[in-house]
C-alpha positions as a LaTeX table, in Angstrom:
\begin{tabular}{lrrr}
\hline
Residue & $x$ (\AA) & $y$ (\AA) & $z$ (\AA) \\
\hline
Unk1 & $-23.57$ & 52.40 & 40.79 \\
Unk2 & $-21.91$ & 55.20 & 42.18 \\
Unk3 & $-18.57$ & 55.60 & 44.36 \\
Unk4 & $-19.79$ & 57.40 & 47.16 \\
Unk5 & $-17.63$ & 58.05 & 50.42 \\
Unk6 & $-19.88$ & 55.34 & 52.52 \\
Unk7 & $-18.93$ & 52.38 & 49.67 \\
Unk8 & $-15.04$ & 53.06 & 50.26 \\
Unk9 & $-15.57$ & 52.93 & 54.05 \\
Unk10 & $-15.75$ & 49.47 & 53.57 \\
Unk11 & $-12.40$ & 48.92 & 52.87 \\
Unk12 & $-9.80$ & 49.42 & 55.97 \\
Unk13 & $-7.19$ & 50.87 & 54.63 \\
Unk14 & $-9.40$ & 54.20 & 53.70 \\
Unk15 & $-11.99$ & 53.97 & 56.63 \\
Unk16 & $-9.69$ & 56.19 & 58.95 \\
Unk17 & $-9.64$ & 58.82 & 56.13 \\
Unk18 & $-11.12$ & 62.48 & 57.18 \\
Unk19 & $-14.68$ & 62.61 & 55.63 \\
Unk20 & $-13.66$ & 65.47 & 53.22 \\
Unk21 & $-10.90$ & 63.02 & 51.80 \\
Unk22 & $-12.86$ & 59.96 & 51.35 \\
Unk23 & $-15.62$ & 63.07 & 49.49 \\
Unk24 & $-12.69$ & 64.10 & 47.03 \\
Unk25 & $-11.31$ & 60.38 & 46.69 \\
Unk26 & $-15.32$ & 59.02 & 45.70 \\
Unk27 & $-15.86$ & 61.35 & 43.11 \\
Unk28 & $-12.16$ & 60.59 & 41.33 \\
Unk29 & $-12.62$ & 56.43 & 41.62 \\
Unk30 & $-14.77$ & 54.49 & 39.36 \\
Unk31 & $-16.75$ & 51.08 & 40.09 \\
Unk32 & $-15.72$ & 48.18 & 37.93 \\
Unk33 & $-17.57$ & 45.20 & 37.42 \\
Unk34 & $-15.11$ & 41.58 & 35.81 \\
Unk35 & $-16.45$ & 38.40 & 34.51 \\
Unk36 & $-14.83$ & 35.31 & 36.08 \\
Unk37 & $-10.73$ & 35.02 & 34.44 \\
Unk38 & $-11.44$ & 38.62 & 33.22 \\
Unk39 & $-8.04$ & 40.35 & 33.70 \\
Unk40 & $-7.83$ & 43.36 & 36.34 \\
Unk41 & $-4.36$ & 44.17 & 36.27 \\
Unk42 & $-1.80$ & 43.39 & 33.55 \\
Unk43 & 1.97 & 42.35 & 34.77 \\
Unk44 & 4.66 & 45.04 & 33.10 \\
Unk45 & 2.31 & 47.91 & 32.53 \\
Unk46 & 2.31 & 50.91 & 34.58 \\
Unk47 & $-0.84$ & 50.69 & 36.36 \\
Unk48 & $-2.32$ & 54.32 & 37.03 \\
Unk49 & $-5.03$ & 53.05 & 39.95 \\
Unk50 & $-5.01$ & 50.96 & 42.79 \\
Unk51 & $-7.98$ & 48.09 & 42.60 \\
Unk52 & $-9.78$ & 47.82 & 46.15 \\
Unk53 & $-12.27$ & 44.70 & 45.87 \\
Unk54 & $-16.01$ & 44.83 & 46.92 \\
Unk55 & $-17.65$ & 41.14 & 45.49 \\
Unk56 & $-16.03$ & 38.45 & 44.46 \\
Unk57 & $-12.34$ & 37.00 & 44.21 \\
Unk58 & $-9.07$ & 37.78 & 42.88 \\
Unk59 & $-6.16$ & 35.92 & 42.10 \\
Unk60 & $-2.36$ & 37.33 & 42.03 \\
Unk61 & $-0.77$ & 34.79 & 39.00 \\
Unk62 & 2.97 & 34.74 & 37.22 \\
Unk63 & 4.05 & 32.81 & 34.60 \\
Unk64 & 7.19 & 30.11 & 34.57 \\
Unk65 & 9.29 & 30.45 & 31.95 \\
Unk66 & 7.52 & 27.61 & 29.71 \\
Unk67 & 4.02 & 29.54 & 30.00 \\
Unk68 & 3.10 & 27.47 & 33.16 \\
Unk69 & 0.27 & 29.78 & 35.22 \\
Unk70 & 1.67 & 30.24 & 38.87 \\
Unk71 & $-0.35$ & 31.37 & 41.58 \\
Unk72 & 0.77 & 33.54 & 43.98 \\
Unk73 & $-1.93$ & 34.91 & 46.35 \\
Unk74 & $-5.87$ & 35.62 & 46.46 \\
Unk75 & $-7.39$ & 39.28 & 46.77 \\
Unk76 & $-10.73$ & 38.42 & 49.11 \\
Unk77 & $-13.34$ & 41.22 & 49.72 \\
Unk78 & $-12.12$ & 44.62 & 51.73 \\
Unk79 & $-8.22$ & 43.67 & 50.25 \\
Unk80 & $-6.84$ & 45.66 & 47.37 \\
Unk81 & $-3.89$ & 44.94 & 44.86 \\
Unk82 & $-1.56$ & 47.03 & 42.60 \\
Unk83 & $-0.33$ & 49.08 & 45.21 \\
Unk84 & 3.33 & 48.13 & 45.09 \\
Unk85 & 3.67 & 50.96 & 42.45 \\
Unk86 & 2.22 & 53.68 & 44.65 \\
Unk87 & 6.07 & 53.42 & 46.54 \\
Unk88 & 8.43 & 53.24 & 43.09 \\
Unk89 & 6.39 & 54.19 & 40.41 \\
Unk90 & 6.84 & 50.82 & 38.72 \\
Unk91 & 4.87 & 48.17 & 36.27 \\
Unk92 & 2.54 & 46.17 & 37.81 \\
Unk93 & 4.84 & 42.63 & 38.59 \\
Unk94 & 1.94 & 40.20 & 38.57 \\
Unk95 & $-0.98$ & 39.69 & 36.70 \\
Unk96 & $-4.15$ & 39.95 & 38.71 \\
Unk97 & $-7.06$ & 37.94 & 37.37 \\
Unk98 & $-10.92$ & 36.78 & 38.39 \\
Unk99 & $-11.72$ & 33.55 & 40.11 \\
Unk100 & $-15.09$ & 34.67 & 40.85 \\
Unk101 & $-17.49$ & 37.19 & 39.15 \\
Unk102 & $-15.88$ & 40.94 & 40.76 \\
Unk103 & $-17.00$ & 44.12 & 41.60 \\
Unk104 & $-13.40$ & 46.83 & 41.84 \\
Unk105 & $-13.35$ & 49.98 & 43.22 \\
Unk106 & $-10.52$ & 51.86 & 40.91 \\
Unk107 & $-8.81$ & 54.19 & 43.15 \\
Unk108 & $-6.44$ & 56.22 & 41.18 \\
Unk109 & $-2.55$ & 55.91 & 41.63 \\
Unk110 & $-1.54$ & 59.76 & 42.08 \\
Unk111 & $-4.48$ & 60.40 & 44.84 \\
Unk112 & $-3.33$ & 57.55 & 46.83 \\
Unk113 & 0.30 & 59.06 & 46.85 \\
Unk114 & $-1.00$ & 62.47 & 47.64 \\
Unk115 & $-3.08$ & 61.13 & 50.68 \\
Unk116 & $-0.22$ & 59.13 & 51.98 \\
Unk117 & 1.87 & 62.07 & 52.26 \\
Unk118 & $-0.69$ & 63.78 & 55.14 \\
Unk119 & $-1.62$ & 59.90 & 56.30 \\
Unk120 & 1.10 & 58.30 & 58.64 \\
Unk121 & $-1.59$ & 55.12 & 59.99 \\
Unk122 & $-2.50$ & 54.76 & 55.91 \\
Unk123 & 1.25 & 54.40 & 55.51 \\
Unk124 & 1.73 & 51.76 & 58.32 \\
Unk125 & $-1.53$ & 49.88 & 56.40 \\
Unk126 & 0.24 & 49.83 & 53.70 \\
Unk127 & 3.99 & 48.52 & 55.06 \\
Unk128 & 1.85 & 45.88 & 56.90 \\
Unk129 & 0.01 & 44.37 & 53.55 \\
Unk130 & 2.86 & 44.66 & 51.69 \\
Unk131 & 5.29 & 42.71 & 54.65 \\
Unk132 & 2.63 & 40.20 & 54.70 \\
Unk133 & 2.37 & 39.46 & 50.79 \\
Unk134 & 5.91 & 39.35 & 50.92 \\
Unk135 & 5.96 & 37.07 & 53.93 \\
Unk136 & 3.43 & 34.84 & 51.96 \\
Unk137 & 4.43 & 34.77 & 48.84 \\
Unk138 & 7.95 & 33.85 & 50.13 \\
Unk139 & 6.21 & 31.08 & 51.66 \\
Unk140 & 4.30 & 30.15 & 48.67 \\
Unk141 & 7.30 & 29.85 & 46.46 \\
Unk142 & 8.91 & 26.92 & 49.10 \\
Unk143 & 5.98 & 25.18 & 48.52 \\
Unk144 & 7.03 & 24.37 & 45.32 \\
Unk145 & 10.03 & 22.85 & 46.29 \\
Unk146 & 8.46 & 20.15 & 48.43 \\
Unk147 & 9.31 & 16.78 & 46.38 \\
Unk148 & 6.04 & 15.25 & 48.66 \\
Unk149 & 2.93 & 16.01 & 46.90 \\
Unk150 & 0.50 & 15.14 & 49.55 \\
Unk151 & 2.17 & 17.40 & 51.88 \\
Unk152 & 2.31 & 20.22 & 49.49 \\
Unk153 & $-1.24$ & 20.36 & 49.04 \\
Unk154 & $-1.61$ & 19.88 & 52.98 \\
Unk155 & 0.57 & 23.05 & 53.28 \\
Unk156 & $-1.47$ & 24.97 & 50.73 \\
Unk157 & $-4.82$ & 23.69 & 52.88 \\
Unk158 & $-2.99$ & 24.79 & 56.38 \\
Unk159 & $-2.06$ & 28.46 & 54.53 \\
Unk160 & $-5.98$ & 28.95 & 53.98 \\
Unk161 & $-6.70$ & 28.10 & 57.79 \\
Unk162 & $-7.36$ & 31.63 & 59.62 \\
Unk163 & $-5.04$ & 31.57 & 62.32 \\
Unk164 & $-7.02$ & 32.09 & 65.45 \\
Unk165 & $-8.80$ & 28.61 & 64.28 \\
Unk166 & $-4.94$ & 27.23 & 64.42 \\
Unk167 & $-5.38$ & 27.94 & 67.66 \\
Unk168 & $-8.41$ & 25.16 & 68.49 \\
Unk169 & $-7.37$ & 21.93 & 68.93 \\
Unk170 & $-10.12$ & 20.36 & 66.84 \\
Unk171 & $-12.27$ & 21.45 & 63.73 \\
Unk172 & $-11.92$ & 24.57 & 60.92 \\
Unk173 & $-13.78$ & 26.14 & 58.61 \\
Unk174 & $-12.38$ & 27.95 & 55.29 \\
Unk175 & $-14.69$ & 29.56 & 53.72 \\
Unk176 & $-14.99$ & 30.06 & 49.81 \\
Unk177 & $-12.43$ & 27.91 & 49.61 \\
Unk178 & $-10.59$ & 27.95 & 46.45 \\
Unk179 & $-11.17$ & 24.79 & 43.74 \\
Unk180 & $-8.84$ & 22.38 & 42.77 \\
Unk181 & $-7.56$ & 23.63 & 39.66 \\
Unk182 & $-6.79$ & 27.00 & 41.77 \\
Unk183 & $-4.76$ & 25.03 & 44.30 \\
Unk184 & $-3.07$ & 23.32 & 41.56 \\
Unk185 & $-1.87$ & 26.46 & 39.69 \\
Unk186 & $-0.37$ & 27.44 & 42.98 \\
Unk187 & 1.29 & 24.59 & 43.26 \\
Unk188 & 2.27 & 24.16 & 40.22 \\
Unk189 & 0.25 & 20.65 & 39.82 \\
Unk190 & $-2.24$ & 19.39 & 37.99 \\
Unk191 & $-5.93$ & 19.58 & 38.85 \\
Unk192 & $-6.21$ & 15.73 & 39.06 \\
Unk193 & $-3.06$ & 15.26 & 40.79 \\
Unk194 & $-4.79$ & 17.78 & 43.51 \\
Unk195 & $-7.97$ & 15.81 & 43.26 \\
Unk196 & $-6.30$ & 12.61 & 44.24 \\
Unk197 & $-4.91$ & 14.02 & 47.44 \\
Unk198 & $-8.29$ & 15.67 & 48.64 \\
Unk199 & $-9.95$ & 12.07 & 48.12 \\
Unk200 & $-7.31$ & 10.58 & 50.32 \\
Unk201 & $-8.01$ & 13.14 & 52.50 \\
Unk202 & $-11.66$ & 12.55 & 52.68 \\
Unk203 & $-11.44$ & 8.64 & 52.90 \\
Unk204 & $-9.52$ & 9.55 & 56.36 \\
Unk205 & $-12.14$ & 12.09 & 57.70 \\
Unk206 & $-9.55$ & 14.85 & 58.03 \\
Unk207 & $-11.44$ & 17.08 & 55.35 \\
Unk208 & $-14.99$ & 17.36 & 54.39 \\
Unk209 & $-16.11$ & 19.97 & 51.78 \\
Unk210 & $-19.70$ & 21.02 & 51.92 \\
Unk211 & $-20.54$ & 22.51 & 48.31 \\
Unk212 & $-18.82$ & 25.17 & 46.80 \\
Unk213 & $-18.48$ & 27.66 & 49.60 \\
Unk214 & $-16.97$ & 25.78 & 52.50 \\
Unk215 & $-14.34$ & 22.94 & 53.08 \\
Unk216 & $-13.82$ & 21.59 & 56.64 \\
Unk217 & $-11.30$ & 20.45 & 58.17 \\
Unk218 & $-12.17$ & 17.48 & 60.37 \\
Unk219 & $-8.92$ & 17.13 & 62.09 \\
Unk220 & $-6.71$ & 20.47 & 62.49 \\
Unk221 & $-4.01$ & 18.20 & 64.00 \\
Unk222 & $-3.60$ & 15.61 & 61.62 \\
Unk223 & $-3.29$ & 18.01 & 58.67 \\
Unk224 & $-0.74$ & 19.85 & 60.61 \\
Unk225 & 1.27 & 16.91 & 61.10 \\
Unk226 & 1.13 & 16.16 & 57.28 \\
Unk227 & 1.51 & 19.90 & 56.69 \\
Unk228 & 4.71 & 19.28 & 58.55 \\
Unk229 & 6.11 & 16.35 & 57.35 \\
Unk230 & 5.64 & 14.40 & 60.30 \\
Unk231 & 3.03 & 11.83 & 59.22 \\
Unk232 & 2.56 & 10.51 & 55.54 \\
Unk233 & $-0.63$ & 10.16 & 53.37 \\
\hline
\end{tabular}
């Protein structure tokens, strides 16, 4: 499959590019296709292309320093990661891997910078993803200190809950929600530590999961009261 200028439309960071840019930028990128835990980007290399996802899911993961896998944030369809380097020319900080079978755009590094220099609203896209990884992978990293399992893994669950649905007093929806052993390694937890919790959570109706590609949440209010320490599991 070729990258032509109507497959990198999709993504919303490039969509407000002139035409003749998105031309130029299609013929230099190069469609990528990962197996599932297939490594996309490798932490302390100098990446030389910026990875905008199309299918599938990816995962930003670090390593404690006893080897421990650490996960940090997901890439979902329309997101792309490795830009960090596009502002100071640094190695990649993070491994990014595959939870789910991927299809990458490859965008290279140097045209990115180039089209940032004659793109103000790409720039402002770009401050705004990176202030809001930074804002949740601050976040993430409390987590960890929580000594209360049960309401670490309720904090995790209330992360994944699209805000305007924090909004509604009742029910949510996540969609593709990630597995236990995912929610572990961001947590830094085992898989059937994390497995325990959710069948608590079941046996009290506040969370239902229906197959593989959505989990609800029966009672937004009660999670956010565990979430928040105020009620116990």
């Amino acid at each position: 499959m070729v990258v032509t200028p109507e497959l990198l439309n999709f993504f919303p960071l490039l969509k407000t590019l002139p035409s003749g840019s998105l031309a130029q930028l299609a013929q230099q990128s190069n469609l990528l296709k990962f197996a599932r835990r297939a490594v996309v980007l490798n932490a302390g290399v100098k990446e030389d292309h910026v990875c905008f996802l199309f299918e599938g899911r990816l995962q930003g993961v670090d390593f404690t320093v006893d080897g421990r896998e650490v996960g940090l944030y997901f890439v979902e369809p329309g997101d792309f990661c490795g830009e960090l380097s596009l502002f100071d020319y640094g190695a990649q900080p993070e491994y990014i891997i595959v939870l789910a079978p991927a299809v990458v755009v490859s965008v290279p590094m140097e045209s990115l910078r180039e089209l940032m220099l004659t793109s103000p609203l790409m720039v402002k896209q770009l401050g705004e993803r990176l202030a809001k990884r930074l804002r949740q992978m601050t976040y993430q990293r409390s987590l960890l200190g929580m000594p209360n399992i049960s309401q670490r893994v309720c904090c995790q669950l209330w992360l994944l809950v699209a805000e305007a649905d924090k909004a509604t007093p009742d029910t949510a929806i996540i969609k593709s929600p990630p597995t236990h052993m995912e929610i572990a390694i961001m947590l830094n937890l085992s898989r059937e530590t994390v497995t325990r919790v959710f069948q608590t959570l079941q046996s009290y109706d506040i969370v239902r999961r229906d197959g593989a590609t959505q989990l609800h949440i029966a009672d937004l209010e009660k999670l956010k009261d565990l979430a928040e320490g105020k009620k116990e599991l």
